[in-house]
C-alpha positions as CSV (number, residue, x, y, z in Angstrom):
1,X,0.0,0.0,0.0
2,X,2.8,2.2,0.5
3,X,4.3,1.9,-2.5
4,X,1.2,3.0,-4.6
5,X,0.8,6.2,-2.7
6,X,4.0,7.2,-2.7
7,X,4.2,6.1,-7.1
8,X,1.1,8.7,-6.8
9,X,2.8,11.4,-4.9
10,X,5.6,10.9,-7.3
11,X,3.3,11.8,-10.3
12,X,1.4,14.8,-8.7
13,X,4.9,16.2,-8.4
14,X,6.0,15.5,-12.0
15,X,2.6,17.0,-13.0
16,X,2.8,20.2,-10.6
17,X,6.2,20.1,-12.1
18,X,5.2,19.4,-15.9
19,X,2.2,22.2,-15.9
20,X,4.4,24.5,-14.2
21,X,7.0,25.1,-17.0
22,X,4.0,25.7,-19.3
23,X,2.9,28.1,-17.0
24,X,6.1,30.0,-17.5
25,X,7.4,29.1,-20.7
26,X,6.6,32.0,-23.1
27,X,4.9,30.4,-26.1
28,X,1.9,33.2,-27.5
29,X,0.7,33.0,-31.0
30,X,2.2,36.3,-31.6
31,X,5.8,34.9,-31.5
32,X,4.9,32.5,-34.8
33,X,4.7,33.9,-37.8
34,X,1.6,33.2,-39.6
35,X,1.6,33.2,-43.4
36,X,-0.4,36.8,-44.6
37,X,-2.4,37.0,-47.9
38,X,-1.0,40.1,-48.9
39,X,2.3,39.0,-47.9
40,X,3.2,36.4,-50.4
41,X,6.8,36.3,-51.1
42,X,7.8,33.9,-54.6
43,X,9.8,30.9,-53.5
44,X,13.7,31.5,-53.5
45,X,16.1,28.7,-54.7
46,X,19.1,30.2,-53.4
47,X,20.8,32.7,-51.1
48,X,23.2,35.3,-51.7
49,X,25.3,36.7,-48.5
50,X,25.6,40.5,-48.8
51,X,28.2,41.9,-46.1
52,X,27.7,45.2,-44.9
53,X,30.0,47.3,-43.2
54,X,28.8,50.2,-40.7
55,X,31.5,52.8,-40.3
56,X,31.1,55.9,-38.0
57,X,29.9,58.0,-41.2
58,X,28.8,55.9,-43.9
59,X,28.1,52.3,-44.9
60,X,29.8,49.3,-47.3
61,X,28.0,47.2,-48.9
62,X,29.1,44.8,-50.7
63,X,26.8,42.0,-52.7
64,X,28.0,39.1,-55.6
65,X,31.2,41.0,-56.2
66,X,29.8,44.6,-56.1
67,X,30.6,47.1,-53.9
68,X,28.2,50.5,-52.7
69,X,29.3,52.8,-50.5
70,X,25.9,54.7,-48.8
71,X,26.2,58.3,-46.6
72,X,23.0,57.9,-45.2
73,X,20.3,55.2,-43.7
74,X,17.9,56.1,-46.1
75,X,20.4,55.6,-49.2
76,X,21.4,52.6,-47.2
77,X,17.5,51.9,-47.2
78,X,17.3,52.3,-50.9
79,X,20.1,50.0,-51.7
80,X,19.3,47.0,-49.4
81,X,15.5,47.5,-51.5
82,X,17.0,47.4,-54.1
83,X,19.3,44.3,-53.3
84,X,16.7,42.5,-52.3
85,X,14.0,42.8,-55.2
86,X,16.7,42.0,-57.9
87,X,17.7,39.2,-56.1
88,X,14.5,37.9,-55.9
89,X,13.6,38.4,-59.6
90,X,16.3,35.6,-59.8
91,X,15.1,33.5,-57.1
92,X,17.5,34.3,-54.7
93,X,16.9,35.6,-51.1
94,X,19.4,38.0,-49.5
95,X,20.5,37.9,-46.5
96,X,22.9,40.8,-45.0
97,X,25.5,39.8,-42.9
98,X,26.4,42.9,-40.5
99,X,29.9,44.2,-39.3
100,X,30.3,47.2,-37.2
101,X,33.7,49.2,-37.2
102,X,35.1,50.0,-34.0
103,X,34.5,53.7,-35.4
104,X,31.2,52.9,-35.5
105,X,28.5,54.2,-33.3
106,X,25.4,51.7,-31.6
107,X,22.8,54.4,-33.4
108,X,23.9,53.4,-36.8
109,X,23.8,49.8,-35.5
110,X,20.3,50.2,-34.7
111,X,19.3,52.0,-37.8
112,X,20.5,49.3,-40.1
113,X,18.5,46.7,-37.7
114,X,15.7,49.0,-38.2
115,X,15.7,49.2,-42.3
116,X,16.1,45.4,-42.0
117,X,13.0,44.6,-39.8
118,X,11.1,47.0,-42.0
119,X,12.1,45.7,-45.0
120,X,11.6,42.2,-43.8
121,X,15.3,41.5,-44.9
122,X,17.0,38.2,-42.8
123,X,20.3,39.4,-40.7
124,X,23.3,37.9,-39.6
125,X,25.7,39.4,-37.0
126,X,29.5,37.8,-37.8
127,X,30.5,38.4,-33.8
128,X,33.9,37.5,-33.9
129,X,34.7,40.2,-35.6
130,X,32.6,42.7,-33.1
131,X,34.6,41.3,-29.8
């Protein structure tokens, strides 16, 4: 008889236990992204890495072999645009691959993750080279 309560006991705890972390975890509907109707992207084959380099006044970016040079975010903006809708005419998706200078300061950092977000354009951060 003692052994069945306490096998009991045992599973209340693992359930308390169980419903507990989803409790906590943080899993909303709002962290998924649901496909939109107006939103339709065409299927991409391939991905091209564009590297882009934020210097205290300006911004390199450089894409297949070819090389821009920006002197402001929204130039910056115009370029990634345009970037990313010629590569897709080709089935490719761009994804920009981000390297602050030490120069560099956090605003421009935040810009560039701004015009990304906006422009729904996938980022990479290459950290070794920021430590």
């Amino acid at each position: 008889m003692g052994n069945k309560t306490m096998m009991l006991r045992l599973i209340d705890v693992a359930l308390i236990i169980l419903l507990g972390f989803i409790a906590i975890s943080r899993l909303k509907t709002e962290y998924i992204d649901l496909p939109a109707a107006g939103n339709a992207e065409p299927k991409t084959d391939r991905t091209a890495t564009a590297t882009l380099y934020i210097y205290k006044s300006y911004y390199d970016y450089e894409v297949e072999g070819r090389k821009r040079r920006a002197r402001s975010t929204d130039e910056l903006e115009r370029v990634l645009r345009g970037s990313k809708s010629s590569l897709l005419q080709s089935r490719t998706k761009l994804i920009v691959s981000i390297e602050p200078h030490k120069s560099s300061i956090m605003q421009n950092l935040v810009d560039v993750l701004d015009i990304c977000q906006r422009n729904q354009i996938e980022k990479n951060f290459d950290y070794d080279r920021i430590n």
